[in-house]
PyMOL commands that place a pseudoatom at each C-alpha (Angstrom):
pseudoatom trace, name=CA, resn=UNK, resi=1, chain=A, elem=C, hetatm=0, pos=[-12.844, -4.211, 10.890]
pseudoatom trace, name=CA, resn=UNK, resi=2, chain=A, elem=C, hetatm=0, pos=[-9.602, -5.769, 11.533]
pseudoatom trace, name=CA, resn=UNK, resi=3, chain=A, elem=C, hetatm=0, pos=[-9.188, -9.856, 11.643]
pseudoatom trace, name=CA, resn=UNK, resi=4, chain=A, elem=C, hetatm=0, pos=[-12.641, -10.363, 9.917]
pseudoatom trace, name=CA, resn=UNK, resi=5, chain=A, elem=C, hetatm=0, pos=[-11.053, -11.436, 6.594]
pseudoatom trace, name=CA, resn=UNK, resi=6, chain=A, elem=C, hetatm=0, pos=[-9.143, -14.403, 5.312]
pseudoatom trace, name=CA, resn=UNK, resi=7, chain=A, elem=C, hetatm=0, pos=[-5.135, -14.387, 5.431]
pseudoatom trace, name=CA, resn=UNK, resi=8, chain=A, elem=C, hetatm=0, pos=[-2.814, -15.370, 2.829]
pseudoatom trace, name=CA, resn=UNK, resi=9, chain=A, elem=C, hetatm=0, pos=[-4.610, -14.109, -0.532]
pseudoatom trace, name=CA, resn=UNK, resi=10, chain=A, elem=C, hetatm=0, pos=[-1.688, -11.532, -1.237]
pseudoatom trace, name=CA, resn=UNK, resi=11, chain=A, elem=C, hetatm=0, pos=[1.704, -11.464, -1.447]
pseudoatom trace, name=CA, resn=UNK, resi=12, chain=A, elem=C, hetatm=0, pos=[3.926, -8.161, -0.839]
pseudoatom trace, name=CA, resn=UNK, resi=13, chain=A, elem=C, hetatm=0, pos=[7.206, -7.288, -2.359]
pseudoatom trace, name=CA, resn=UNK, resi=14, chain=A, elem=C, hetatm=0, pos=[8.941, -4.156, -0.482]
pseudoatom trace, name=CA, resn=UNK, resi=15, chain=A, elem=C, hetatm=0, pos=[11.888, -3.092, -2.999]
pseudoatom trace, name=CA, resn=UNK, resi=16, chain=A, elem=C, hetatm=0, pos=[14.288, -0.520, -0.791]
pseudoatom trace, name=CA, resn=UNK, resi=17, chain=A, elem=C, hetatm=0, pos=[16.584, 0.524, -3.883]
pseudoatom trace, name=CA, resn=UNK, resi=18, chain=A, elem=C, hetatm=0, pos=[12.997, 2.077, -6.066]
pseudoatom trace, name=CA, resn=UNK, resi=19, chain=A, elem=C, hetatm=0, pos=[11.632, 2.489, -2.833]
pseudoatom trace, name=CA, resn=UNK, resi=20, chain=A, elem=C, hetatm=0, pos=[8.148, 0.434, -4.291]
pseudoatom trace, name=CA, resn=UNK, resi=21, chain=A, elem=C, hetatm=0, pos=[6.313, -1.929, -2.539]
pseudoatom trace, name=CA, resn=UNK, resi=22, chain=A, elem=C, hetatm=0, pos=[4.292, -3.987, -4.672]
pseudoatom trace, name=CA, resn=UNK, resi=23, chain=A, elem=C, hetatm=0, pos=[1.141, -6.048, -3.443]
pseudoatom trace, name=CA, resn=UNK, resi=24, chain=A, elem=C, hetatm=0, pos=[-0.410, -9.317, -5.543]
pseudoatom trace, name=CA, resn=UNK, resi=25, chain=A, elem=C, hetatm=0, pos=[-3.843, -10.648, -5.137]
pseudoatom trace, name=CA, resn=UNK, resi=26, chain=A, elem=C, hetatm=0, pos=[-4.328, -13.737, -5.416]
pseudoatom trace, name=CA, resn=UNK, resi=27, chain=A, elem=C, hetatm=0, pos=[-6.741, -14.570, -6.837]
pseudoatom trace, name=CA, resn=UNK, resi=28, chain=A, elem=C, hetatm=0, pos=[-7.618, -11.163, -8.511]
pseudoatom trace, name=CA, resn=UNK, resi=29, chain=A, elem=C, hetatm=0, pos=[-9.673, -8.411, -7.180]
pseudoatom trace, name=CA, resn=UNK, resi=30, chain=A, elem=C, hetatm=0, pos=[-12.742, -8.653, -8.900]
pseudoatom trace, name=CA, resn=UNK, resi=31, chain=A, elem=C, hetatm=0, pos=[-14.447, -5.400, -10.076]
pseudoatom trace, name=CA, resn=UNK, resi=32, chain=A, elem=C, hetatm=0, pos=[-16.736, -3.966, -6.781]
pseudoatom trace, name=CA, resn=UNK, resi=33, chain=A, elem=C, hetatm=0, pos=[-15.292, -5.819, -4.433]
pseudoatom trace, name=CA, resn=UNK, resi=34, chain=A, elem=C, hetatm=0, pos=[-13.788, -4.161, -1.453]
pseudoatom trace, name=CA, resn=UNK, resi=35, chain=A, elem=C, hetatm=0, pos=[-9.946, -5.120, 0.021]
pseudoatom trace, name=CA, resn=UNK, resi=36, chain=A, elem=C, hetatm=0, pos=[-8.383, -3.966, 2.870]
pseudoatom trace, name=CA, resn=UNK, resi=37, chain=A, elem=C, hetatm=0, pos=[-4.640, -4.431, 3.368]
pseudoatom trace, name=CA, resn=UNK, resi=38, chain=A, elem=C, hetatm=0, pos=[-3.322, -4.194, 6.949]
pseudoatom trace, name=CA, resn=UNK, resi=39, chain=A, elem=C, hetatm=0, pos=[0.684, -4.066, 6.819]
pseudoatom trace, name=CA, resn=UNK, resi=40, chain=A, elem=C, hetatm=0, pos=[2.351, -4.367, 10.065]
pseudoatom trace, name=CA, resn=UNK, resi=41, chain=A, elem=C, hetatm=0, pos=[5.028, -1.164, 10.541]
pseudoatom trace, name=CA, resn=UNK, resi=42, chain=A, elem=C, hetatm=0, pos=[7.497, 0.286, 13.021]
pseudoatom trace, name=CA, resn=UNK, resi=43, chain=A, elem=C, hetatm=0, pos=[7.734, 3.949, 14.056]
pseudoatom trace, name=CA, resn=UNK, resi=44, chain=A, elem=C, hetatm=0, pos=[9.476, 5.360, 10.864]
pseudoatom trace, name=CA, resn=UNK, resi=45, chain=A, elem=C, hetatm=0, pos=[12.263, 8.143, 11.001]
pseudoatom trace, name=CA, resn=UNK, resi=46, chain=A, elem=C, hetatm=0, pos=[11.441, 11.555, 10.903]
pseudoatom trace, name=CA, resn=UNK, resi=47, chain=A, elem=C, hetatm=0, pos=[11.184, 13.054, 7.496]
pseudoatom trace, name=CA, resn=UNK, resi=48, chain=A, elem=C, hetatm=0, pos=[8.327, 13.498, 4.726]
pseudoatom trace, name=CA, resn=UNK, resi=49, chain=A, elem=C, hetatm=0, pos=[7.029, 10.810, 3.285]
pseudoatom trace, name=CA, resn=UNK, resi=50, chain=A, elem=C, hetatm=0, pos=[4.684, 10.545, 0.032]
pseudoatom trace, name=CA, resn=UNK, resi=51, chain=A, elem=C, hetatm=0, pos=[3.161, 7.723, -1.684]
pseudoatom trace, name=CA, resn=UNK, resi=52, chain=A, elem=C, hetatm=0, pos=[0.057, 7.136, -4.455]
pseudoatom trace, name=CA, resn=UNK, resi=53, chain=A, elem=C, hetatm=0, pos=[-1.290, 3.549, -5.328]
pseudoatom trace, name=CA, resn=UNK, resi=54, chain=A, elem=C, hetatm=0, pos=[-1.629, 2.787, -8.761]
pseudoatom trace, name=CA, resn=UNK, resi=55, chain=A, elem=C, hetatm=0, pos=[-3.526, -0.528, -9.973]
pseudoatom trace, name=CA, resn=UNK, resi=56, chain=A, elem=C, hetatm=0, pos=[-2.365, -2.617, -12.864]
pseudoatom trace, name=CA, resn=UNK, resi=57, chain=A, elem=C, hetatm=0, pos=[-5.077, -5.238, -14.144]
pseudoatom trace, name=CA, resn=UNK, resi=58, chain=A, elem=C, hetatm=0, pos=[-4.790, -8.872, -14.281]
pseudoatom trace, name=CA, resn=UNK, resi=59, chain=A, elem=C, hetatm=0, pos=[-6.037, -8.834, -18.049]
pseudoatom trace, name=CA, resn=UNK, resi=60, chain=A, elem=C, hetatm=0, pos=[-3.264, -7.325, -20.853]
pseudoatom trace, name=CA, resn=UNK, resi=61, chain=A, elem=C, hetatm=0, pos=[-6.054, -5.644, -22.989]
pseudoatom trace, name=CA, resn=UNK, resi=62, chain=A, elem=C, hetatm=0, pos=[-7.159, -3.253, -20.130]
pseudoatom trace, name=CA, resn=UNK, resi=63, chain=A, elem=C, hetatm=0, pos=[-5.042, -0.402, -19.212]
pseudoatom trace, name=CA, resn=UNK, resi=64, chain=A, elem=C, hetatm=0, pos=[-1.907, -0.762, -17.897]
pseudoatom trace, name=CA, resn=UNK, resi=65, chain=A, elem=C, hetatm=0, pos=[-2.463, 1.690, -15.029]
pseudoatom trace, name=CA, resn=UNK, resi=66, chain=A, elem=C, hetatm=0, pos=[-5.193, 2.942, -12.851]
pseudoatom trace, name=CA, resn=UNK, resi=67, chain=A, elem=C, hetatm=0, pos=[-4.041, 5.350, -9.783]
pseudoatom trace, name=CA, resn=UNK, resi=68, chain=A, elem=C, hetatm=0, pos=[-6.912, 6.190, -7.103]
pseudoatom trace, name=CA, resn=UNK, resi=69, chain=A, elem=C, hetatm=0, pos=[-6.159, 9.264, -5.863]
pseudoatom trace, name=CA, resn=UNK, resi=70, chain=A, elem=C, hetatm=0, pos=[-3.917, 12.195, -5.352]
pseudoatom trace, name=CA, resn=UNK, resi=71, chain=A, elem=C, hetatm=0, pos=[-0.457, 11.738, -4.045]
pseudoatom trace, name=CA, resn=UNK, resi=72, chain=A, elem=C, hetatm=0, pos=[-0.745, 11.636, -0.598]
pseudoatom trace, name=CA, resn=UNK, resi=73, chain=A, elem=C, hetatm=0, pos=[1.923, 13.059, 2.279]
pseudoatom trace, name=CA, resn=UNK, resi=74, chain=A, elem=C, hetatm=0, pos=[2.570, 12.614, 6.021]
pseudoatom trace, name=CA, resn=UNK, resi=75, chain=A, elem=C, hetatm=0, pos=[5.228, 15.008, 7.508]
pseudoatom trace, name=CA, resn=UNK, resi=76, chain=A, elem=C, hetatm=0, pos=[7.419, 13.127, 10.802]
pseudoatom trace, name=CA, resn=UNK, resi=77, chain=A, elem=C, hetatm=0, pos=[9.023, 15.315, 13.001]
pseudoatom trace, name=CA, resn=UNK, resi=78, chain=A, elem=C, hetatm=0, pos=[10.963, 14.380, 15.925]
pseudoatom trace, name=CA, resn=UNK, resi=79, chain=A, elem=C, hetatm=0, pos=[9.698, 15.730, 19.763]
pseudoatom trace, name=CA, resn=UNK, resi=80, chain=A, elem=C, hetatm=0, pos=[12.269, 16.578, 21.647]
pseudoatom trace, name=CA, resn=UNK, resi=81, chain=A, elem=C, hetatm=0, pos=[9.975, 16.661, 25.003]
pseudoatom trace, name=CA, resn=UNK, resi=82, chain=A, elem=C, hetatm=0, pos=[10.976, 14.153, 27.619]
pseudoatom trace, name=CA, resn=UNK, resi=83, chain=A, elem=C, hetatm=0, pos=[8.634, 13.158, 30.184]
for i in range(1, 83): cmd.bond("trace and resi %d" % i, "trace and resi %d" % (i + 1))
show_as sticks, trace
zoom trace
């Protein structure tokens, strides 16, 4: 549920020119633990937009990389109906 957690833990980074937006916890998310991001928008343009999340662990000797999930995609089109 919405407004139930603390503010301030993360810091975003949007980056127009690679088109990544890039989220910091801080401190890190700890194994288990569940985080929800809430990111205020505006009604994007019409078009098709994709995007995947990939995770990166605080510690250098993990991974570099873990992505959750497939790429996902959410088609825009613009209504020409007038009411």
């Amino acid at each position: 549920m919405r407004k139930r957690g603390e503010k301030g833990l993360a810091n975003i980074q949007f980056n127009d020119e690679s088109g990544i937006t890039e989220i910091v916890f801080n401190p890190s998310v700890k194994p288990g633990q569940i985080v929800s991001v809430v990111i205020p928008s505006i009604n994007p343009k019409q078009g098709v937009y994709e995007w995947s999340a990939s995770f990166y662990p605080e510690s250098p000797s993990l991974p570099p990389s873990q992505t959750l999930g497939p790429v996902l995609r959410l088609d825009i089109y613009r209504s020409n109906i007038r009411f």
